[in-house]
Backbone bond lengths (Angstrom), bond angles and torsions (degrees), N, CA, C in turn:
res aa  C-N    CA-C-N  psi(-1)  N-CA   C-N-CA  omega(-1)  CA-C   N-CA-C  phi
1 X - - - 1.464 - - 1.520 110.99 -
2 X 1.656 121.25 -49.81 1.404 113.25 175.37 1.388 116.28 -70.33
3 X 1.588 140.50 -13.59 1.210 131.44 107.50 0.979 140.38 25.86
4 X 1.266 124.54 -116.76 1.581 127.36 121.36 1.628 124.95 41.56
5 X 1.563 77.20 -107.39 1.613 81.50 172.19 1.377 134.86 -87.42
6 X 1.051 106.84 18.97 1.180 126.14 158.03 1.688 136.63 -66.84
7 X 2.267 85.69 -37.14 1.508 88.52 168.92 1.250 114.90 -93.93
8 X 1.713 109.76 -16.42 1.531 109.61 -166.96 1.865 115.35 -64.91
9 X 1.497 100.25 -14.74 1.937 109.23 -163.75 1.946 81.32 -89.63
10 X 1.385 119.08 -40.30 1.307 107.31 176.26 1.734 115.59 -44.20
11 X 1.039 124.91 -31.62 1.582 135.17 -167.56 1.400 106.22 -126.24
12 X 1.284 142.88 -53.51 1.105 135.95 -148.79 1.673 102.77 -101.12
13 X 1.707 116.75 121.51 1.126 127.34 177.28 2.156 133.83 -41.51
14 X 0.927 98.32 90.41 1.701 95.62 -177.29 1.037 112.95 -27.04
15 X 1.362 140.57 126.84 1.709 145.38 136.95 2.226 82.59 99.16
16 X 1.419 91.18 -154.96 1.276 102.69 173.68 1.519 101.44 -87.59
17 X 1.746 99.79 146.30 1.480 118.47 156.87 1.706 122.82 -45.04
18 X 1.025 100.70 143.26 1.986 104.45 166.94 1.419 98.78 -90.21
19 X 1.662 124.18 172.70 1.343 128.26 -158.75 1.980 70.93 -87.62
20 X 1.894 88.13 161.43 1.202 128.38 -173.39 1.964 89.05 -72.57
21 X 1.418 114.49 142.82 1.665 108.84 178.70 1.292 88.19 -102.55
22 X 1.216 147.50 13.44 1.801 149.78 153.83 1.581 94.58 113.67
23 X 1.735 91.10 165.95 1.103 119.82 -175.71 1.292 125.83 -39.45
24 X 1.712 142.22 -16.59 0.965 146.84 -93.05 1.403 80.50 -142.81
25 X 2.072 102.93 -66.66 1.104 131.58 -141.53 1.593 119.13 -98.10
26 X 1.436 110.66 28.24 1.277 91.62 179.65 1.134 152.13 -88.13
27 X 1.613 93.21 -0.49 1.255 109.07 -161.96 2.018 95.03 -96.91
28 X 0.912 128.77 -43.33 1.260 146.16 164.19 1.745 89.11 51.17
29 X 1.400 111.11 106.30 1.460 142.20 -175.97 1.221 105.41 -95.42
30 X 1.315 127.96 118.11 1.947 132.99 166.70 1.223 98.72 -14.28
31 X 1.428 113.59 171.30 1.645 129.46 159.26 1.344 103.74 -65.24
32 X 1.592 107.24 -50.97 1.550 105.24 -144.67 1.904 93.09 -89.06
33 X 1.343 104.10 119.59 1.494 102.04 165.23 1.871 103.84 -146.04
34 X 1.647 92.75 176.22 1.458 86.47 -177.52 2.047 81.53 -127.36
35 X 1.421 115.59 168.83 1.356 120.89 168.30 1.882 107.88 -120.61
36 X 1.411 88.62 152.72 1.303 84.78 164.33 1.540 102.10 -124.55
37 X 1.238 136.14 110.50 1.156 132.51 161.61 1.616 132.23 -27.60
38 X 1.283 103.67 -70.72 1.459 108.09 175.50 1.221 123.71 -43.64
39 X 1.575 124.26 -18.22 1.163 115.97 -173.35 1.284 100.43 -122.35
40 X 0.986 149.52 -26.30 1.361 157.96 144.40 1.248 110.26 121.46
41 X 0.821 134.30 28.19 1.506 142.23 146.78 1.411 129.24 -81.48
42 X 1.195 140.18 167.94 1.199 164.64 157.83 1.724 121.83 -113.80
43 X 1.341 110.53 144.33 1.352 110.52 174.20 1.457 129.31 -134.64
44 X 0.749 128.55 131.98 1.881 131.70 -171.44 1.478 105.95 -126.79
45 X 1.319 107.06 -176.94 0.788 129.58 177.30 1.830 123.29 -76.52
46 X 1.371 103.21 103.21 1.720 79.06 -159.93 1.613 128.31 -75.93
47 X 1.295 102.34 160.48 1.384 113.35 179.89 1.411 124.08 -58.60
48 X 1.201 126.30 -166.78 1.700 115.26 174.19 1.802 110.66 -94.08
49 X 1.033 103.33 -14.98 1.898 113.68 152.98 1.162 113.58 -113.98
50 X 0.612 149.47 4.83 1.486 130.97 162.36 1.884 126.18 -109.69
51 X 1.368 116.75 177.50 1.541 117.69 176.02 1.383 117.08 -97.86
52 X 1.101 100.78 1.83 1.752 105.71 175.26 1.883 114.39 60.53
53 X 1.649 94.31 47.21 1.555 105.87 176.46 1.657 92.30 -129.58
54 X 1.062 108.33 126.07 1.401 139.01 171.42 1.634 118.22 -58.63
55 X 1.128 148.98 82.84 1.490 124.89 168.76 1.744 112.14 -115.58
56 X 1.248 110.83 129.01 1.498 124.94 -171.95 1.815 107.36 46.15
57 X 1.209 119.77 49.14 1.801 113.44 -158.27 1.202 123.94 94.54
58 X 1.339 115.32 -41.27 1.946 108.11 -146.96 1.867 101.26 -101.44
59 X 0.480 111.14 126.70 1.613 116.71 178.18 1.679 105.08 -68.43
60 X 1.310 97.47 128.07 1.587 92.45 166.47 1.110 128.73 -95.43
61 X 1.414 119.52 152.30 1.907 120.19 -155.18 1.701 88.08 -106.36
62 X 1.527 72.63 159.76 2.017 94.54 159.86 1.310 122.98 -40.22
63 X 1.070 114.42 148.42 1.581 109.53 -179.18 1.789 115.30 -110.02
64 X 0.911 127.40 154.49 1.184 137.35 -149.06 1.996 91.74 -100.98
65 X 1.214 99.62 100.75 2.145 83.20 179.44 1.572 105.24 -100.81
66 X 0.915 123.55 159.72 1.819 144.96 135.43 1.458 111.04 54.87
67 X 1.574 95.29 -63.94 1.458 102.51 -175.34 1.920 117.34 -83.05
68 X 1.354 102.44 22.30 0.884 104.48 168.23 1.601 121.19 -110.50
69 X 1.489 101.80 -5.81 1.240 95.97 167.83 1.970 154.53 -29.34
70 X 1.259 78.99 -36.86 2.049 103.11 155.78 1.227 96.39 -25.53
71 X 1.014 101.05 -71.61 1.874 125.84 -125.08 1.650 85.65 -71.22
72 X 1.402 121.15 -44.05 1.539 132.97 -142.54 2.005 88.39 -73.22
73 X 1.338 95.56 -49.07 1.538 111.54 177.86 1.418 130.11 -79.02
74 X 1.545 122.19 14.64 0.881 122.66 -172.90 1.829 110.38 -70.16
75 X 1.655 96.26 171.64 1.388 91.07 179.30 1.516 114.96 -91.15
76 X 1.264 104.36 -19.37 1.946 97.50 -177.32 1.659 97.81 -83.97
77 X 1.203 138.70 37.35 1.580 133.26 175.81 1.264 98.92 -99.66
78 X 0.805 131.96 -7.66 1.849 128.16 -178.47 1.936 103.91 -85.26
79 X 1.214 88.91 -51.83 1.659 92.05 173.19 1.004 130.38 -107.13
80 X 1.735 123.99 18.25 0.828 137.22 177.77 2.013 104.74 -93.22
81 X 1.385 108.92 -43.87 1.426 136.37 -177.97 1.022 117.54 -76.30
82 X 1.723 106.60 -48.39 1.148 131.27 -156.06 1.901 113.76 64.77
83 X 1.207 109.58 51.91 1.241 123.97 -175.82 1.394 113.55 -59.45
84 X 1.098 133.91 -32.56 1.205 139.19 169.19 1.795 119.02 -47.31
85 X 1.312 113.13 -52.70 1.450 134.86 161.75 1.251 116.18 -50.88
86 X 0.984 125.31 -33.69 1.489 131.90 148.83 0.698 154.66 -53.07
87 X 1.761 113.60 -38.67 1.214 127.67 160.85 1.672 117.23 -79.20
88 X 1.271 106.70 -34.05 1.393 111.04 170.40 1.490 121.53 -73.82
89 X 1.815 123.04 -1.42 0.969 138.47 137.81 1.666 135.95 -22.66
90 X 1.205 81.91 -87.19 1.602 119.53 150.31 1.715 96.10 6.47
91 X 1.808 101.66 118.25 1.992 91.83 167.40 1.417 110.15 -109.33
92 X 1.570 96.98 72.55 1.306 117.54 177.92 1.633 120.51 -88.55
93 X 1.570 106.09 144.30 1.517 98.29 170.93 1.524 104.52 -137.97
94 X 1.236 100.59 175.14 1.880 98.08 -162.40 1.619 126.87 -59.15
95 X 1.722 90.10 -12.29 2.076 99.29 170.53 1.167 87.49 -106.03
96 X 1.164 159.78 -17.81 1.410 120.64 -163.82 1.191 135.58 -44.73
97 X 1.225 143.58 161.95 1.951 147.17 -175.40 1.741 75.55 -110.44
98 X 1.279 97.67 119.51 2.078 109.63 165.97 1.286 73.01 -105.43
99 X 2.055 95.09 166.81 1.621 118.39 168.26 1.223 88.15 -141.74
100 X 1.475 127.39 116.61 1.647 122.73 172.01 1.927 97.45 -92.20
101 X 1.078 96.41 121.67 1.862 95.10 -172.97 1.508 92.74 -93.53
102 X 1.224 123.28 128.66 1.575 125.19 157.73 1.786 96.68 85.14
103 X 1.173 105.65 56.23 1.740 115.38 -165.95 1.356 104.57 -88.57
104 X 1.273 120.26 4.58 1.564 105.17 173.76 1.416 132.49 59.56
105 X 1.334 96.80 -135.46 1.667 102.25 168.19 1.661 108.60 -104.03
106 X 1.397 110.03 32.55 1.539 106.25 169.06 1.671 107.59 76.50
107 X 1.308 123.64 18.16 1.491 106.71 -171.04 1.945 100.41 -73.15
108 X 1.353 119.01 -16.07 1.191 105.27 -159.25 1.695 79.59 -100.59
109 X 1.284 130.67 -42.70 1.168 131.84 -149.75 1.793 116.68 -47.23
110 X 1.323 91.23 -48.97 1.467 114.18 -172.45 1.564 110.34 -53.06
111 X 1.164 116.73 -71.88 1.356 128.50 -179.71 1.450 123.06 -59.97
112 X 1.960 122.99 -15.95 0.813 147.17 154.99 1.080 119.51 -28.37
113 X 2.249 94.02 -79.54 1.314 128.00 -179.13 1.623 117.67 -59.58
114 X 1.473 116.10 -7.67 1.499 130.95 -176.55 1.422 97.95 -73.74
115 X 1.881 117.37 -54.09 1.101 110.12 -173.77 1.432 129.85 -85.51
116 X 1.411 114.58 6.12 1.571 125.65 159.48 1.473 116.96 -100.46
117 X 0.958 131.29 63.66 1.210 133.00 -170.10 1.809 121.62 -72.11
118 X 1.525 87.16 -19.65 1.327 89.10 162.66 1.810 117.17 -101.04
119 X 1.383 103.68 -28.73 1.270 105.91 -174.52 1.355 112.37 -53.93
120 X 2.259 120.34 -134.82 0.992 151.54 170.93 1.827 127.24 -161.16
121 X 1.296 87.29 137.49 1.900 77.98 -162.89 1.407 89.70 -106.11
122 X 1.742 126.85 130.04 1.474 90.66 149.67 1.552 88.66 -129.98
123 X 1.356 80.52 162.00 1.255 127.92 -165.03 1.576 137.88 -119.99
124 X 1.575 99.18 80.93 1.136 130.64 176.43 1.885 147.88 -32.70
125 X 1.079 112.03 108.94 1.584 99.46 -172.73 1.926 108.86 -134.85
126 X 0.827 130.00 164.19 1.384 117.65 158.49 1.690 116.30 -119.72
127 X 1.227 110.42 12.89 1.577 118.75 158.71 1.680 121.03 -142.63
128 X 1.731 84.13 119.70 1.218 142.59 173.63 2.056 100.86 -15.59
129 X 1.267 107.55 -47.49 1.349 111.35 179.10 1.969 114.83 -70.49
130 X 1.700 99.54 -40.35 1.181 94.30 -179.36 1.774 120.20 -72.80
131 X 1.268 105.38 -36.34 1.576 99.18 164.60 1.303 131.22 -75.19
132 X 1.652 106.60 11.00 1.431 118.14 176.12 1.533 94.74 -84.45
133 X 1.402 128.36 -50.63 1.373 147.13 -174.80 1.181 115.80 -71.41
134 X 1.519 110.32 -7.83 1.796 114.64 -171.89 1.770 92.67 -91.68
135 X 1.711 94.92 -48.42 1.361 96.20 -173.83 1.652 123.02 -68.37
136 X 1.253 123.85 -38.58 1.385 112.59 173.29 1.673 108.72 -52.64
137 X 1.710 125.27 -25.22 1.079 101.97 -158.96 1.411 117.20 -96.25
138 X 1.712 116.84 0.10 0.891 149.71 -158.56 1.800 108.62 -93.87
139 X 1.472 91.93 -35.42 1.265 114.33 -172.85 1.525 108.63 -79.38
140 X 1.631 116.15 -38.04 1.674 113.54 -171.89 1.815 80.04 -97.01
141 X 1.126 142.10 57.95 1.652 143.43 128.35 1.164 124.04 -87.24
142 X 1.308 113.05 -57.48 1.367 144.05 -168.32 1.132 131.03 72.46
143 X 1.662 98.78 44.85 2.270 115.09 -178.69 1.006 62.89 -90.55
144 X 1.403 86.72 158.50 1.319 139.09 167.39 1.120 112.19 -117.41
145 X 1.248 131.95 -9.91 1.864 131.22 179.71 1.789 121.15 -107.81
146 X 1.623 92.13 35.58 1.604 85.64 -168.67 1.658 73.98 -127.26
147 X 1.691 97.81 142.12 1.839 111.27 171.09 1.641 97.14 -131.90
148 X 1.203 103.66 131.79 1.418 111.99 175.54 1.401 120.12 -88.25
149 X 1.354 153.58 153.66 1.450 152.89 -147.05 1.279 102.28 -152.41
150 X 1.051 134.12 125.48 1.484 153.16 140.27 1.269 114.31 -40.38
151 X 1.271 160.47 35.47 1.271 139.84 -151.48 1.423 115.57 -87.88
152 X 1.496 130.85 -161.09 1.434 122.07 178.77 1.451 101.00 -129.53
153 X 1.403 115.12 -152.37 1.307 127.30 -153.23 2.073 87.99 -95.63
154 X 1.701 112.84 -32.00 1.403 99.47 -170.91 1.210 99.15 -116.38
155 X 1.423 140.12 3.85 1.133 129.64 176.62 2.082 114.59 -138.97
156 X 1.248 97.22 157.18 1.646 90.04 -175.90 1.594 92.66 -106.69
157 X 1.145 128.52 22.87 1.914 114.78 173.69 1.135 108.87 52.72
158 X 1.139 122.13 35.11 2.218 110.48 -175.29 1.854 82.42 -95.13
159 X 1.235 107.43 165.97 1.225 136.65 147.88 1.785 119.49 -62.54
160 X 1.202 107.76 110.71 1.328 101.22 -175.40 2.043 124.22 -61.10
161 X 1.144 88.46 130.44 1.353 94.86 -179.13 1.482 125.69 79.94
162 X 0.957 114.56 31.18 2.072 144.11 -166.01 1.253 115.88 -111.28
163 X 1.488 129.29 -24.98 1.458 112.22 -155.81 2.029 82.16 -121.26
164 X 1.511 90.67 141.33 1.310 98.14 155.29 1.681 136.69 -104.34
165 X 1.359 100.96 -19.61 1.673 97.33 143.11 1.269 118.78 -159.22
166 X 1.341 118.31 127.60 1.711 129.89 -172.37 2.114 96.80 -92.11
167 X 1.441 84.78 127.01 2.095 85.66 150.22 1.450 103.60 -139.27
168 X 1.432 91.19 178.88 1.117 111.86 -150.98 1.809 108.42 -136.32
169 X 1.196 122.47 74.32 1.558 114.21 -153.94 1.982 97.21 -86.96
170 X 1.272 98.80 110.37 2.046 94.25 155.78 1.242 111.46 62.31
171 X 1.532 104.90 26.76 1.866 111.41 171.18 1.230 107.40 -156.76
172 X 1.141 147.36 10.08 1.399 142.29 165.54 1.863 97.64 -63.35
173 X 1.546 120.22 -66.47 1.510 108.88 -168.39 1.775 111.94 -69.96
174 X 1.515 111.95 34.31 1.373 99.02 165.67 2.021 97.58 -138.49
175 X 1.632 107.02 33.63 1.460 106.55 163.60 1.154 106.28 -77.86
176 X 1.231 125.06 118.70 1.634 128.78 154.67 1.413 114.05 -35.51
177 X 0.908 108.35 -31.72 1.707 116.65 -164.18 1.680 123.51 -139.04
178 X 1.793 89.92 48.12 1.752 89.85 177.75 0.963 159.12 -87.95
179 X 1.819 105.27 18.67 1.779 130.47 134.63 1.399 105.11 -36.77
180 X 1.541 113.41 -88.50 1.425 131.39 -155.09 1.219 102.49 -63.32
181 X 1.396 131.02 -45.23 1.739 122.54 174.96 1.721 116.28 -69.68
182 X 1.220 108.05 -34.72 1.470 107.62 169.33 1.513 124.20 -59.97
183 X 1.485 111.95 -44.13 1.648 116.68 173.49 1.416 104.13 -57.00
184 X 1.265 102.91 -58.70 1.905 101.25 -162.69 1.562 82.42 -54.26
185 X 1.344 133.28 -85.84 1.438 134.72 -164.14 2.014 103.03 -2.67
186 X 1.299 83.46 -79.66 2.093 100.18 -168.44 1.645 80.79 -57.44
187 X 1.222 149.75 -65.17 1.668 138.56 -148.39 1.925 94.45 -65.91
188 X 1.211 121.82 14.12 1.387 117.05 -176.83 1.579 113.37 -133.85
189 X 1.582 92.35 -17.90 1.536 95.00 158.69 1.512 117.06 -72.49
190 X 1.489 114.31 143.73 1.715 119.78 154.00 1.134 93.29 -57.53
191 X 1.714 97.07 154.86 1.951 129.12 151.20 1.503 106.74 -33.36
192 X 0.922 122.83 97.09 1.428 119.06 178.07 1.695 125.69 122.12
193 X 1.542 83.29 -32.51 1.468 89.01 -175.76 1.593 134.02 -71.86
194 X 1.181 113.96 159.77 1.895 108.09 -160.92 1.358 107.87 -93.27
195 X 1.557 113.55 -179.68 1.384 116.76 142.35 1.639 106.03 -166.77
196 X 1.568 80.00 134.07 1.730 90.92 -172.23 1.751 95.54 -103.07
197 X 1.833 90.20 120.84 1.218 102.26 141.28 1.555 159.16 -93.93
198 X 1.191 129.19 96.35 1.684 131.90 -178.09 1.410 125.68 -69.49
199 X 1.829 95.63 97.05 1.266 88.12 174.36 1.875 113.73 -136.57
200 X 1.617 126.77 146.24 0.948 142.91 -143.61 1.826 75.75 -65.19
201 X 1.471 124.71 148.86 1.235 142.72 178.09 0.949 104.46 -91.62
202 X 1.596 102.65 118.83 1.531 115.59 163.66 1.430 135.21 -68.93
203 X 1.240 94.23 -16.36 1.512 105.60 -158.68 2.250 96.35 -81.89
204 X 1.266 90.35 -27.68 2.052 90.06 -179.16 1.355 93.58 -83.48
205 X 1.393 111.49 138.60 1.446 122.97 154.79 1.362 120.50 -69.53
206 X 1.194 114.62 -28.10 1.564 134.63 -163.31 1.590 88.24 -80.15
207 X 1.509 157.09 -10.44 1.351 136.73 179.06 1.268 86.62 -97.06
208 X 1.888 115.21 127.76 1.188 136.43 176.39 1.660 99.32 -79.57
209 X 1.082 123.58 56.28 1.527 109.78 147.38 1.770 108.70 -123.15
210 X 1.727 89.66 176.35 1.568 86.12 -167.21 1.701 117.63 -97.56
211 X 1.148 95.45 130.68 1.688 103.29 -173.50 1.767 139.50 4.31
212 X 1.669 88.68 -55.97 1.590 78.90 173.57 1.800 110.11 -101.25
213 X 1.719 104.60 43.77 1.430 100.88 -177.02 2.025 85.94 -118.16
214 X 1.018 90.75 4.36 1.672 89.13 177.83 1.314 109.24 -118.46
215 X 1.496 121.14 174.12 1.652 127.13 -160.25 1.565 90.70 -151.90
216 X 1.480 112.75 137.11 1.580 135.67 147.29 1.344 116.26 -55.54
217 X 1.160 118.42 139.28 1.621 130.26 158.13 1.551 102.58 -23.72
218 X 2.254 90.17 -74.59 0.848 99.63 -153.84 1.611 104.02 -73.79
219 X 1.232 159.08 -4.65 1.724 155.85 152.57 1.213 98.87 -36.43
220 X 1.522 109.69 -75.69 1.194 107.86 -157.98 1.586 121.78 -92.42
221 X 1.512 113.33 29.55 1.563 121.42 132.65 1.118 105.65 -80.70
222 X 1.029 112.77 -50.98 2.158 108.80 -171.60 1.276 114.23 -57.14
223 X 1.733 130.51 -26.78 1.222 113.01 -166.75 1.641 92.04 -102.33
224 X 1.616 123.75 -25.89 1.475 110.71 171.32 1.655 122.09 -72.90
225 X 1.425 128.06 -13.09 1.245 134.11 156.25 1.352 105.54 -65.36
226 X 0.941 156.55 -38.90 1.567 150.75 -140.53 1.561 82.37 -109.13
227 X 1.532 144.85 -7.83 1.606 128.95 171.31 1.673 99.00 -122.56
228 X 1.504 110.02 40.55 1.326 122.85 170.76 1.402 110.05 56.03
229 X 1.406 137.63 47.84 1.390 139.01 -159.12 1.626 88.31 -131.21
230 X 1.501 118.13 122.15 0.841 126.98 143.32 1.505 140.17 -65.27
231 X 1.782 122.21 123.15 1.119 123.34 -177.68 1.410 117.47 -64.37
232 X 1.230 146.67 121.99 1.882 159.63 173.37 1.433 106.06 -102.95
233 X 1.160 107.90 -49.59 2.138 79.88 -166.91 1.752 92.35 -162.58
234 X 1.700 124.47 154.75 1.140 92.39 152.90 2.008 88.55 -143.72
235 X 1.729 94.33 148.15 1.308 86.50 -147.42 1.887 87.45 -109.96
236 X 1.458 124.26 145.20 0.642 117.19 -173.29 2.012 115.32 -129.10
237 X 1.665 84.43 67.53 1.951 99.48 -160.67 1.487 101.03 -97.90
238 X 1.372 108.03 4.79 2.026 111.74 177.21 1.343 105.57 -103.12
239 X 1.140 110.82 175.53 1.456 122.00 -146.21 1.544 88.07 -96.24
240 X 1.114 134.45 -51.75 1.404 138.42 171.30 1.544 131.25 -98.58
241 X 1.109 110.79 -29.82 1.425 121.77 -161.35 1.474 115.03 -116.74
242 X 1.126 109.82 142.19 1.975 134.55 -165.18 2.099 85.62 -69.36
243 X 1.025 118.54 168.51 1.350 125.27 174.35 1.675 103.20 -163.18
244 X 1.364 102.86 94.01 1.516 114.47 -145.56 1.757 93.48 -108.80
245 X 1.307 109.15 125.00 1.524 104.36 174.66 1.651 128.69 -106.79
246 X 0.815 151.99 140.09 1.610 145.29 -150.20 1.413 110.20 -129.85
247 X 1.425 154.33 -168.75 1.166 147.20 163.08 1.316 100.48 -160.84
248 X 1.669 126.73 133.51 1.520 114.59 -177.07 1.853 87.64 -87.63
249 X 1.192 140.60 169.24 1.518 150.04 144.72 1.450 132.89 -33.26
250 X 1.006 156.34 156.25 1.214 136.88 -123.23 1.639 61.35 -127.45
């Protein structure tokens, strides 16, 4: 239980929210910063969530590791999210190659991999503990079409040009590095292929999480245009969260 809430104060906003300062602004970066061009970042001074690295505006937050796993598996996340709606979201068909990026302990993976039965899910982490936890749980199922990935902080290890649709649930705005993880991402999509990103909406004040744990419409068109990803739809049928779809070019 102290667990728990331990990760929820990491993400979830103290007391009531203040009104949203708009779509634009959420990330709202110190005055004082320096840039480095070449790499395309910016840096400030960081916030009390965030690392004080700059990408296209938005500051990126802390990241949620390992020991937060609880939280990822809890039982009120189904109706809390409405996770179910999500997965049945999904523009999945029975071959598809899924890529769950930042897969955790597999809560999305599993039920994923149910609905590709012909396909392959893999299923992504960049710590060593969580794909330890993906795999035991993967193992008392008994698919056979789910491969787990090691990846790093700038790359997800896919095979280029393999997956026909990658998401990304409630961890894309805590990549350290979401130039370099975003390219490889789209350089691993097929011609055509999508990737839906889920992220808690910035734009409602009313979703109790904390600021830089949420994303704009408009951000995250700007940061999926800038890795040549075309914007398609963004659907907003969850109780909290944007369900944003992308398309790489044929």
């Amino acid at each position: 239980m102290l667990l728990a809430t331990v990760v929820v104060a990491a993400c979830a906003e103290p007391g009531v929210n203040a009104p949203s300062p708009g779509a634009d602004a959420q990330a709202r970066p110190a005055a004082t910063s320096t840039s480095s061009p070449s790499s395309g970042y910016d840096y400030v001074t960081p916030s009390r969530d965030g690392i004080g690295k700059v990408y296209l505006g938005r500051e990126i937050s802390h990241v949620m590791g390992h020991l937060g796993a609880g939280w990822l598996d809890r039982r009120e996340r189904r109706s809390e999210e409405r996770t179910d709606l999500l997965i049945a979201r999904l523009p999945l068909a029975p071959d598809s190659v899924v890529a769950d990026i930042g897969a955790g302990t597999g809560y999305f993976t599993i039920p994923v991999a149910r609905r590709v039965p012909e396909g392959r899910v893999y299923a992504v982490d960049i710590q060593r503990e969580m794909i330890a936890m993906l795999n035991a749980k993967v193992r008392g199922t008994g698919l056979s079409n789910v491969q787990t990935v090691l990846g790093s902080i700038d790359t997800p290890n896919l095979p280029v040009a393999s997956v026909d649709v990658a998401f990304i649930v409630d961890a894309y705005h805590e990549f350290s590095h979401p130039k370099e993880m975003g390219e490889a991402i789209a350089a691993s999509l097929k011609p055509g292929g999508k990737l839906i990103l889920i992220e808690y909406r910035a734009e409602d004040p009313r979703v109790p999480i904390k600021r830089l744990h949420k994303m704009s419409e408009a951000q995250a068109t700007r940061e999926m245009a800038a890795l040549g990803l075309n914007w398609v739809e963004t659907g907003d049928f969850l109780p909290q969260q944007h369900f944003f779809v992308f398309r790489k070019p044929l």
